[in-house]
N, C-alpha and C positions, 0 to 999 in steps of 0.2 A: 611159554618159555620160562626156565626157572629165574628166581632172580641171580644165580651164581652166574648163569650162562649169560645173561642179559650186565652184568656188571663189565663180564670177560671182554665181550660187543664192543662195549660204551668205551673201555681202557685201549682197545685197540685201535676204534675210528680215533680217539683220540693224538693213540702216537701217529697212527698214519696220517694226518691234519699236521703235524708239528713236521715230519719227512716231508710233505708236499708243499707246505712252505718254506723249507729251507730247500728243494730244489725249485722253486718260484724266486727266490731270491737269487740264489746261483745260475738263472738264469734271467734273469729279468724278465720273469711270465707274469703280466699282470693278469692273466686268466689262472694260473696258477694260484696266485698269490688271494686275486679276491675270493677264493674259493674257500678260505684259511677264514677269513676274518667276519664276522656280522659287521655289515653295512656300517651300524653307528659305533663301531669299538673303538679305544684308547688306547694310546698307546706310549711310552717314556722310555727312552734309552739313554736319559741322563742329560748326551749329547745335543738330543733332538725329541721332542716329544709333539702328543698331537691326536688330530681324530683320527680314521682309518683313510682319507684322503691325501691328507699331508703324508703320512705315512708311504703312502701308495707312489705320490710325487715323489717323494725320496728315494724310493727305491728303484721305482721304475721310470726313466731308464739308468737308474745309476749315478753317481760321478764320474763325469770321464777321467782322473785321476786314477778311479781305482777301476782297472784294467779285467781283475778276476775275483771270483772270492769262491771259497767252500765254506761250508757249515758242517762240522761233524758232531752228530748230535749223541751221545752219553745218556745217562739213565733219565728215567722220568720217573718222582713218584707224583702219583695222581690221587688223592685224595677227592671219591665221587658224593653227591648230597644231591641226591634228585637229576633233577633237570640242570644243575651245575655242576663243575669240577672245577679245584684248584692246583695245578700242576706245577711242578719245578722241572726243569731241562736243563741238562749239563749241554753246555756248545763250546767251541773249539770254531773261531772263527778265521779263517785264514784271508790274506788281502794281498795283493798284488799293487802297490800305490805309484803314481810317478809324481814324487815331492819335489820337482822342479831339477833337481840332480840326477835323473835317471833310474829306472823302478825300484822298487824296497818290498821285500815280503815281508810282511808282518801277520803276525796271529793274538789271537784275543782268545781266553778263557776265563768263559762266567756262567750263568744261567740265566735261563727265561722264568720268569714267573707268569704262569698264565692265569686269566680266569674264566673257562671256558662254558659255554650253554649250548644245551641241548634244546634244536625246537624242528616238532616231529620226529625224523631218525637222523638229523644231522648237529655233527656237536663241529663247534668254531669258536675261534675265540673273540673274549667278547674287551677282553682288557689284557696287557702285557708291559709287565715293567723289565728292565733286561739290570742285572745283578754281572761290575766286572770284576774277576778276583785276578786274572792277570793280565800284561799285555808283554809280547818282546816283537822287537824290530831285529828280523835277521838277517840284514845287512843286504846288500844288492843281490836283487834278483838273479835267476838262473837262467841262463840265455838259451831257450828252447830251440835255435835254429840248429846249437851242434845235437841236440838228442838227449838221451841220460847216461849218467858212467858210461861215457865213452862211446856209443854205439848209437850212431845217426838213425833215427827213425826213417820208415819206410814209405810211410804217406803223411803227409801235413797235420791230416786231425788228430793226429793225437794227442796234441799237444790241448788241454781244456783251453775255453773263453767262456767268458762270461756271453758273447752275444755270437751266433751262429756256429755254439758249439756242436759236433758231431753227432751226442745223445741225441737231440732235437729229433734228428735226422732219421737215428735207431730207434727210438722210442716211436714214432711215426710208421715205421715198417721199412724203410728206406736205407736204412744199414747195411752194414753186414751183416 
């Protein structure tokens, strides 16, 4: 394989590593998630930092506070050196919180900074600092029970969760 084609490979397991953990976090798949990280990685969100354990704890199963969350993930440049890559990741973090008054959506926009390794044909990260450049609270949540603009949903799942959401189900074969 040429090395053009084999860089192409390397950029793509890559993003696809960074999508699979942000649907590992969006749903609280600790088999998702471990599948993302080398065993001894690092990790800093500012807020919370730590080895891939602590991490793992925190995430999985969540705070019950925060009820939902998405990750929409933006550009990646990837900058590769062998058997390593140093990645940045635009995210667009959305939360669904209940601060004691009744839920609050809020979103966070920053990046991941990854430092990711390659061993055999699997690349994971091996370190991640998270970079926030913004945050807004938009105010109380959306009450999924009437539907959206106006118009009552026709079966319950549609509405995402974080834990026994619908995908699970479709992603499985089980859907529609």
């Amino acid at each position: 394989m040429s090395f053009e084609n084999q860089q192409l490979l390397d950029r793509e397991a890559i993003r696809d590593c960074i999508a699979r953990l942000a649907r590992g976090e969006d749903r609280r798949s600790a088999d998702l998630i471990r599948s993302c990280w080398w065993p001894e990685a690092r990790f800093d969100y500012g807020v919370h930092s730590g080895d891939f354990a602590t991490y793992l704890a925190w995430v999985v199963p969540g705070a019950d506070a925060i009820k939902d969350t998405q990750h929409l993930l933006g550009q990646s440049t990837i900058v590769l050196d062998g058997a390593s890559a140093r990645v940045e990741t635009h995210v667009f973090s959305y939360h669904r919180i209940d601060m004691g008054a009744g839920d609050r959506d809020t979103c966070i926009g920053g990046r991941y900074l990854d430092r990711f390794e390659r061993r055999g044909d699997e690349w994971r990260i091996a370190d991640r600092v998270m970079l926030y450049d913004w945050e807004q609270d938009w105010g109380a949540a959306a009450d999924w029970s009437k539907g959206v603009m106006g118009y009552a949903f026709s079966a319950e799942h549609f509405s995402g969760r974080a834990k026994g959401d619908f995908s699970e189900a479709w992603f499985a074969g089980g859907g529609a």
